[in-house]
DRENPA-3360 file (N, C-alpha, C; in nm, 2 decimals, always signed):
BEGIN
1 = XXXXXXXX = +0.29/+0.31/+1.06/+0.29/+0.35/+0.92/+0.27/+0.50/+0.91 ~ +0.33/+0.56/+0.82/+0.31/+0.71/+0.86/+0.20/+0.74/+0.75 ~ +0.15/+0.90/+0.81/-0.02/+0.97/+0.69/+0.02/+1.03/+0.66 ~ +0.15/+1.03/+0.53/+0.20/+1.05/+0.45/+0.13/+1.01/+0.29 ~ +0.05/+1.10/+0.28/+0.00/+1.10/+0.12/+0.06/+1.09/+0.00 ~ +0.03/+0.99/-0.05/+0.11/+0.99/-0.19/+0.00/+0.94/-0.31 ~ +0.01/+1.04/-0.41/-0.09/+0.97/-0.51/+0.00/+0.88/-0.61 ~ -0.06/+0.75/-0.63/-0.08/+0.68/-0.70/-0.16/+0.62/-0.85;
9 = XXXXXXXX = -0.11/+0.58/-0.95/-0.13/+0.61/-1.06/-0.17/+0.46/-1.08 ~ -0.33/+0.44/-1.10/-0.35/+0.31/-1.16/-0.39/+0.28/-1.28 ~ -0.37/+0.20/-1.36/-0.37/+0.18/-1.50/-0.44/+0.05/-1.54 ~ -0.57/+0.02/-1.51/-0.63/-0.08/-1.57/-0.61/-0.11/-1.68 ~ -0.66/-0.28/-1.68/-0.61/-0.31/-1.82/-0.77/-0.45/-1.78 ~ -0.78/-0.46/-1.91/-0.88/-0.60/-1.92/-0.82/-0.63/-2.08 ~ -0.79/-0.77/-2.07/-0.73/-0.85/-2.21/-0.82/-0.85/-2.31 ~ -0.93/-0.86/-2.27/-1.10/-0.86/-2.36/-1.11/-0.74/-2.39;
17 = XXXXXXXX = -1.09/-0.64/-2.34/-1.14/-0.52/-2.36/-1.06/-0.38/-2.41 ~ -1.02/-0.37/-2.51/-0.99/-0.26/-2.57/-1.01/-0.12/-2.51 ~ -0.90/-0.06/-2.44/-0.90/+0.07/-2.42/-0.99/+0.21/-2.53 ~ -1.09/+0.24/-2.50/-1.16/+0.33/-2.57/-1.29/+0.30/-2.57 ~ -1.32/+0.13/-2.56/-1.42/+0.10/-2.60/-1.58/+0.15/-2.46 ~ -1.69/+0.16/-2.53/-1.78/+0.18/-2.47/-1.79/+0.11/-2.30 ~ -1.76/-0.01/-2.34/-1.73/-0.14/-2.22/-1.67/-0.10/-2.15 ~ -1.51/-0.06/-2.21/-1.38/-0.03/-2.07/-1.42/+0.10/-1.99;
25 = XXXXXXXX = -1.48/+0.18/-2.06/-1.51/+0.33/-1.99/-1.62/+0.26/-1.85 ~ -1.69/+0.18/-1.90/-1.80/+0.16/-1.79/-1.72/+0.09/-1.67 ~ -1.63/-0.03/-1.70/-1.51/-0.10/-1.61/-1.42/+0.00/-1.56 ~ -1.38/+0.10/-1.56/-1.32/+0.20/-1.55/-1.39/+0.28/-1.44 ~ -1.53/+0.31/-1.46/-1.58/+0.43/-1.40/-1.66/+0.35/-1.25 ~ -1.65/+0.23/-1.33/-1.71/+0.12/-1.20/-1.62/+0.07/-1.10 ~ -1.49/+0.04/-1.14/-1.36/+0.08/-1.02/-1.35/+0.22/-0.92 ~ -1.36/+0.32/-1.04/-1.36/+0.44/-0.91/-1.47/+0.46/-0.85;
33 = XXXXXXXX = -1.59/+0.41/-0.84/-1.71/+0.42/-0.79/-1.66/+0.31/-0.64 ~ -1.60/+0.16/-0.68/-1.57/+0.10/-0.57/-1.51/+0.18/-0.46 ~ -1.41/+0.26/-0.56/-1.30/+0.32/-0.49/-1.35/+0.41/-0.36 ~ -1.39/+0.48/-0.44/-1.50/+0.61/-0.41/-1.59/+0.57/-0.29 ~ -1.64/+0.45/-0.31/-1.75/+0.42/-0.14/-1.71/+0.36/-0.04 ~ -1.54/+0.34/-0.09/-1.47/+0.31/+0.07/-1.38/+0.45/+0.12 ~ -1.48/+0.57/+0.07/-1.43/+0.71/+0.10/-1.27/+0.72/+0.06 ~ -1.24/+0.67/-0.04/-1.09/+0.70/-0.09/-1.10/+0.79/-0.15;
41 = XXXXXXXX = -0.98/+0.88/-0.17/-0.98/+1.01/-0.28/-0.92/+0.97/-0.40 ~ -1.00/+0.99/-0.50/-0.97/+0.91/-0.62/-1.06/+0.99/-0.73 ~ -0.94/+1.02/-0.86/-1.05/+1.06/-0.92/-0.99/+1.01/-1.08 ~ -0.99/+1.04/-1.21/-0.98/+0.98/-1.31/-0.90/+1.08/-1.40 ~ -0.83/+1.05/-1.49/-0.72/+1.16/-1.55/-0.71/+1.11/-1.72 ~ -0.76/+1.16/-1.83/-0.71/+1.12/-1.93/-0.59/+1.10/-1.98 ~ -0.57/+0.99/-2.08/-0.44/+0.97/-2.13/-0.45/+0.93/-2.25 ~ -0.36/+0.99/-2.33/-0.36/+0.98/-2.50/-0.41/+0.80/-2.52;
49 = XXXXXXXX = -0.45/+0.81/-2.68/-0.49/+0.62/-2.70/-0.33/+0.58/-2.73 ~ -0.31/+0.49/-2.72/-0.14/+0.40/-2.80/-0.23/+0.37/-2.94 ~ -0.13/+0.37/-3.04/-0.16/+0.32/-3.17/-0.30/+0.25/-3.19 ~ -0.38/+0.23/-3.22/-0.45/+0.13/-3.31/-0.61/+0.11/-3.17 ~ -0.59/+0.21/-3.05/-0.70/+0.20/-2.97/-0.77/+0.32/-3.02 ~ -0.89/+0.29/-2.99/-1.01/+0.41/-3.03/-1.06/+0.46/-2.88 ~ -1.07/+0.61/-2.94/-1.06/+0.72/-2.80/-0.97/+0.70/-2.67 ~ -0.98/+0.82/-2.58/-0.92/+0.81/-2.47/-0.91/+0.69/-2.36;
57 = XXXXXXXX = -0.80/+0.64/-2.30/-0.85/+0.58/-2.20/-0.79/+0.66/-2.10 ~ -0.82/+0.59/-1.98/-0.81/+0.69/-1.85/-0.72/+0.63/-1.74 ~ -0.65/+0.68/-1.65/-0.59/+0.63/-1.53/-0.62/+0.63/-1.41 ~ -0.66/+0.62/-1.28/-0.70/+0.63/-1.16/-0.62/+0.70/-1.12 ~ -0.58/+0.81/-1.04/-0.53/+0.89/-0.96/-0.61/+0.83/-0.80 ~ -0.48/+0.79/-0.73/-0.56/+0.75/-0.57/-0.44/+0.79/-0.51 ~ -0.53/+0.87/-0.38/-0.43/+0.92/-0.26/-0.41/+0.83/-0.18 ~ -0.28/+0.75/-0.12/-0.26/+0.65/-0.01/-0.18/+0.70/+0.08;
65 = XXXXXXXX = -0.24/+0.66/+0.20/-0.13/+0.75/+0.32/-0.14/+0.65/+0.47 ~ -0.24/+0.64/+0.52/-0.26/+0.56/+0.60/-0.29/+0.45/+0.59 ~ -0.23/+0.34/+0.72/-0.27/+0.22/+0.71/-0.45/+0.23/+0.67 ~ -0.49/+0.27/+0.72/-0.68/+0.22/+0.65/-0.68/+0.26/+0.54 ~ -0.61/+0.33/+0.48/-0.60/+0.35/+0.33/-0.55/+0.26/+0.22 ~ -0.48/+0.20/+0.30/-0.40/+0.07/+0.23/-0.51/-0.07/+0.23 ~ -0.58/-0.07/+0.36/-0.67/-0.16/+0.40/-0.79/-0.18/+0.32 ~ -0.84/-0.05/+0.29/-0.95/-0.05/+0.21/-0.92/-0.09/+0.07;
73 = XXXXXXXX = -0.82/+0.01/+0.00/-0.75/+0.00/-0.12/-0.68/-0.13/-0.20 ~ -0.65/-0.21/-0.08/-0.64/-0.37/-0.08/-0.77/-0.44/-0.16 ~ -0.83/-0.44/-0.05/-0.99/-0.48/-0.04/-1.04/-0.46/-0.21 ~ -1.04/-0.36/-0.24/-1.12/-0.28/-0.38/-1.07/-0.40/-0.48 ~ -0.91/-0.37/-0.50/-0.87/-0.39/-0.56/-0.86/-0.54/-0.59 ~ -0.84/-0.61/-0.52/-0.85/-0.79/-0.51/-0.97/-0.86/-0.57 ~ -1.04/-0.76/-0.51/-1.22/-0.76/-0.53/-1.31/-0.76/-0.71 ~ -1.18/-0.65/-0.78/-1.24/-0.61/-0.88/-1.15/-0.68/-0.99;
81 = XXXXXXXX = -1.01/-0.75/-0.91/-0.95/-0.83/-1.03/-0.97/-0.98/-1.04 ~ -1.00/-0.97/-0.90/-1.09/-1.14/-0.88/-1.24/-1.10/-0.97 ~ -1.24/-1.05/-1.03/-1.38/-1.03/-1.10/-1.39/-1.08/-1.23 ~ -1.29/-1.07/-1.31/-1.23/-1.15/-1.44/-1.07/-1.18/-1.44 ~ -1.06/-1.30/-1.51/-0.97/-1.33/-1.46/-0.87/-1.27/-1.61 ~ -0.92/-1.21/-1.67/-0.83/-1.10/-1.80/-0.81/-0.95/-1.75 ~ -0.82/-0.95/-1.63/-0.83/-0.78/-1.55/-0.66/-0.76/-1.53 ~ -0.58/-0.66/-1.52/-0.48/-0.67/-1.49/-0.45/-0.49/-1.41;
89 = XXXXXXXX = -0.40/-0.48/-1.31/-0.37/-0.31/-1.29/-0.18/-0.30/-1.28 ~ -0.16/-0.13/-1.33/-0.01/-0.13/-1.30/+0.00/-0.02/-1.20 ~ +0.00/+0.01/-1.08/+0.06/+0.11/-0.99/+0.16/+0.12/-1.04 ~ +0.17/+0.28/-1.00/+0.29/+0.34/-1.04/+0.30/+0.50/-0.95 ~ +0.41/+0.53/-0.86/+0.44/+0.62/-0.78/+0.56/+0.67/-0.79 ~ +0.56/+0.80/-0.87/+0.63/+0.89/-0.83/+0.68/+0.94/-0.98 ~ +0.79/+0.94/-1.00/+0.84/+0.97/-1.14/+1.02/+0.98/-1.16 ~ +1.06/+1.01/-1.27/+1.16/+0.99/-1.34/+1.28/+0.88/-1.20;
97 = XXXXXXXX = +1.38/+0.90/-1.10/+1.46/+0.82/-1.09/+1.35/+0.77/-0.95 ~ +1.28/+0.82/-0.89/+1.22/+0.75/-0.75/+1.09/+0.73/-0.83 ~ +1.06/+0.69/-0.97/+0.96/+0.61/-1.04/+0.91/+0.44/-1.01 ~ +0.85/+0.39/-0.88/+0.78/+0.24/-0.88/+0.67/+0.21/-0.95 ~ +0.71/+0.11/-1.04/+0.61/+0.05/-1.09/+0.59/-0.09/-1.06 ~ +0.45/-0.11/-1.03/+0.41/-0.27/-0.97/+0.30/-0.31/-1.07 ~ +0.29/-0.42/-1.12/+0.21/-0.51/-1.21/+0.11/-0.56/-1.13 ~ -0.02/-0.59/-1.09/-0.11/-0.70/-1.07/-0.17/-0.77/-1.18;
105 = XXXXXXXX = -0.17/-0.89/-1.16/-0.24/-0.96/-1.24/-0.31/-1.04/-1.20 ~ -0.43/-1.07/-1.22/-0.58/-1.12/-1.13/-0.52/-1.28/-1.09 ~ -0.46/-1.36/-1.15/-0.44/-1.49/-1.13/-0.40/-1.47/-1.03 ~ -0.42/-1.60/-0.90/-0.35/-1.61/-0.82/-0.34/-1.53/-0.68 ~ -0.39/-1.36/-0.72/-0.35/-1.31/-0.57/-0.47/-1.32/-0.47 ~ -0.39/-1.31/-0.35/-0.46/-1.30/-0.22/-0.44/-1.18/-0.19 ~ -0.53/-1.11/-0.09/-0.49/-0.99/+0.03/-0.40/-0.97/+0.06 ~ -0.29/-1.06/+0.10/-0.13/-1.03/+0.13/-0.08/-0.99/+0.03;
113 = XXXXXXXX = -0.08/-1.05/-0.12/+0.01/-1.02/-0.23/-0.04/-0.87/-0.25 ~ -0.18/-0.82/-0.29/-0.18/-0.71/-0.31/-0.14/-0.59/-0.20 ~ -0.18/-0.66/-0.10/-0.12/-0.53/+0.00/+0.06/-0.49/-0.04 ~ +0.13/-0.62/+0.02/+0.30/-0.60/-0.03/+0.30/-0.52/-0.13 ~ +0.24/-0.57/-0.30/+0.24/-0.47/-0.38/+0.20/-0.35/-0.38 ~ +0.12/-0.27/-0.32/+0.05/-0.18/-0.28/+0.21/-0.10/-0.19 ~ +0.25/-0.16/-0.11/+0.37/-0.13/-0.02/+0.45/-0.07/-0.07 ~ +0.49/-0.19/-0.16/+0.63/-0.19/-0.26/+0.61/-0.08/-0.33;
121 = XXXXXXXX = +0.51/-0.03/-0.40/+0.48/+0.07/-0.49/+0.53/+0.18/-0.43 ~ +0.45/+0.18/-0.29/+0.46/+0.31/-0.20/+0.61/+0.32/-0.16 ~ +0.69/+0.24/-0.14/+0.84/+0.25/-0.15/+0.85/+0.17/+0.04 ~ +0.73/+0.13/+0.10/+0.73/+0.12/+0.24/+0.76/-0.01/+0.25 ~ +0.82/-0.05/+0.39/+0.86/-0.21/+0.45/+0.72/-0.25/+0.44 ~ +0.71/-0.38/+0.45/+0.62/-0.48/+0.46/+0.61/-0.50/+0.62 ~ +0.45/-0.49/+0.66/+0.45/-0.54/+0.83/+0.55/-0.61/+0.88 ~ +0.59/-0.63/+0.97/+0.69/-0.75/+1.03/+0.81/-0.78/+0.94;
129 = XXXXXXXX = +0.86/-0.70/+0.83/+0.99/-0.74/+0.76/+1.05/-0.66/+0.81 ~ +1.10/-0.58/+0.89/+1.20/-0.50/+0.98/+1.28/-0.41/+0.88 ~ +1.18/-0.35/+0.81/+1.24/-0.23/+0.75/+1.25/-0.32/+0.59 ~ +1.27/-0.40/+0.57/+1.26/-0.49/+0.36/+1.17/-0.46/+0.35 ~ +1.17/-0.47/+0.20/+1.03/-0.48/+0.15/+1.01/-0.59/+0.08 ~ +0.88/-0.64/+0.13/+0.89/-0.76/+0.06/+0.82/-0.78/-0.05 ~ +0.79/-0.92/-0.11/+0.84/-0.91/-0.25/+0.62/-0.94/-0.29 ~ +0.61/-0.90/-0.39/+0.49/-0.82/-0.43/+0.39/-0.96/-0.48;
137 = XXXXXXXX = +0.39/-1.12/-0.45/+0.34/-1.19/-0.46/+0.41/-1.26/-0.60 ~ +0.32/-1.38/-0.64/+0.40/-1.44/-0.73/+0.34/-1.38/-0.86 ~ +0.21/-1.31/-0.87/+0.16/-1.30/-1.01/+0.22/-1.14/-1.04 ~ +0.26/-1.07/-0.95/+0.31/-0.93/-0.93/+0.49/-0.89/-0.97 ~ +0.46/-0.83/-1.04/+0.64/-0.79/-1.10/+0.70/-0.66/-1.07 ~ +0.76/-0.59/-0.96/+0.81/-0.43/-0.96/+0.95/-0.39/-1.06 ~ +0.92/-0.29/-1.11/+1.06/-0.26/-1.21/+1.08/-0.10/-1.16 ~ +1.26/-0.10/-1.12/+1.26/+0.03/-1.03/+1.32/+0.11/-1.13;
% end
C-alpha cells in the first residue's frame, strides 16, 4: 500500500443529536480525541449550520496514507459507531470530478466493512482483490 497522504473529510452525524447542540460538540471533540491517541493527524474545521440547526457544526479533517493508518483509523471508527447505534459518518476525499463519498452507518458493520469503506473512499483496491475495489459493506453506500 503506498504513504501516500490524503486528507479526508469526516462528517459525523448522530440521529439524536442536533448539529450545534452542546452534546454534539462534546461527541465531536470526543472522536478526535480517539483519533488523536492512536497518533493520527487530525484536526477539526468549521462548517456553516444547514437551515433550522443552531450554531456551527464541524468536520474531521484526517490524514490517511499508510497501511497502519488505515489500521488504526478502522479501529476508532467501528469503536465509536458501535457506541450508538443513531451514530452515522460520511468520508469524503478529494473534490469536484475525483470527489468519493462513502456513508457508514453503525448498524451492522464489522472491521472488514469499514476498512473497504475506508479503501473505497481512498480510491485504493481492497487487500487480495487484484487491483477492484471492493464493495464498502452492506450498511455502507459510495456515490462517485
Amino acid at each position: 500500500m503506498s504513504d501516500f497522504v490524503q486528507p479526508v473529510v469526516l462528517s459525523p452525524e448522530d440521529t439524536t443529536i442536533k448539529p450545534g447542540d452542546w452534546q454534539w460538540g462534546e461527541e465531536s471533540r470526543r472522536l478526535v480525541r480517539l483519533l488523536q491517541a492512536h497518533d493520527l493527524r487530525v484536526r477539526q474545521s468549521p462548517r456553516p449550520p444547514k437551515p433550522g440547526d443552531k450554531g456551527l457544526a464541524t468536520d474531521i479533517i484526517l490524514a490517511l496514507g499508510a497501511s497502519g493508518t488505515i489500521g488504526a483509523t478502522t479501529t476508532v471508527l467501528l469503536n465509536w459507531l458501535n457506541g450508538r447505534s443513531t451514530r452515522s459518518l460520511t468520508l469524503t476525499v478529494g473534490d469536484g470530478a475525483a470527489k468519493r463519498t462513502v456513508k457508514l452507518v453503525s448498524a451492522g458493520l464489522t472491521d472488514s466493512s469499514v476498512r473497504a469503506a475506508l479503501l473505497a473512499a481512498l480510491g485504493r483496491p481492497a487487500e487480495g482483490e487484484g487491483g477492484a475495489e471492493a464493495p464498502a459493506g452492506p450498511q455502507a453506500a459510495e456515490d462517485q
